[in-house]
N, C-alpha and C positions, 0 to 999 in steps of 0.2 A: 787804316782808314778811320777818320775821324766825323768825319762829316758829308753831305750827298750837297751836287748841286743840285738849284732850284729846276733845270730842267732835264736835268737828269727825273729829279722825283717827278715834276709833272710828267714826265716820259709812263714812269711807273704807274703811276694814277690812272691815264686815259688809256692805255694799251686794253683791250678784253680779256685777256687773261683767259682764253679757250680752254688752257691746260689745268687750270684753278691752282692752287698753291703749290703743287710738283714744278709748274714751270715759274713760276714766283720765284720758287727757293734755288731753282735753275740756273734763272738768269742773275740773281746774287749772287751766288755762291761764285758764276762766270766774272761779273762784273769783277770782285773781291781780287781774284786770279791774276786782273788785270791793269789793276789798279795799281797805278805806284808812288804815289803819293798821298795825300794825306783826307784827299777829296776824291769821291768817285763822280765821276764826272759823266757824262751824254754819253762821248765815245766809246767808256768802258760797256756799256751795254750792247747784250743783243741787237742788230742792224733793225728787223722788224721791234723792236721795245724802243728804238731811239727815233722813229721815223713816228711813232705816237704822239709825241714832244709837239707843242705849241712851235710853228717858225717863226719866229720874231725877226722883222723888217734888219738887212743889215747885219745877221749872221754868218757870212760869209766863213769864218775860219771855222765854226761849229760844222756847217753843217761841210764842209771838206775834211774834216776830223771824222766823222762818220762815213765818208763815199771811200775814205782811203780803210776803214776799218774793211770796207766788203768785196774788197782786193783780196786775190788769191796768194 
């Protein structure tokens, strides 16, 4: 992994972070796991860390990128 998306990181930004840095280094270290290319992307995050993220108008394949992450 080379680079984060932009809302990916706003994801990161706006979450409250309840757990403080434990759950930070958490959902990184998860993200990282899941990541298989060269960007960590929206999806790879925790369902409640990706659902912090700004909706931008016309997201449509994002945010079904996330609804299919919280499939069993």
């Amino acid at each position: 992994m080379r680079d984060i998306n932009p809302r990916a990181l706003d994801a990161l930004k706006r979450y409250d972070w309840p757990g403080n840095i434990r759950e930070l280094r958490n959902a990184i270290e998860r993200a990282i796991l899941f990541c298989d290319g060269p960007t960590l992307e929206l999806a790879h995050l925790p369902l409640e860390i990706a659902h912090a993220a700004e909706p931008l108008a016309g997201d449509e394949d994002e945010e079904a990128a996330v609804a299919f992450q919280a499939k069993p």
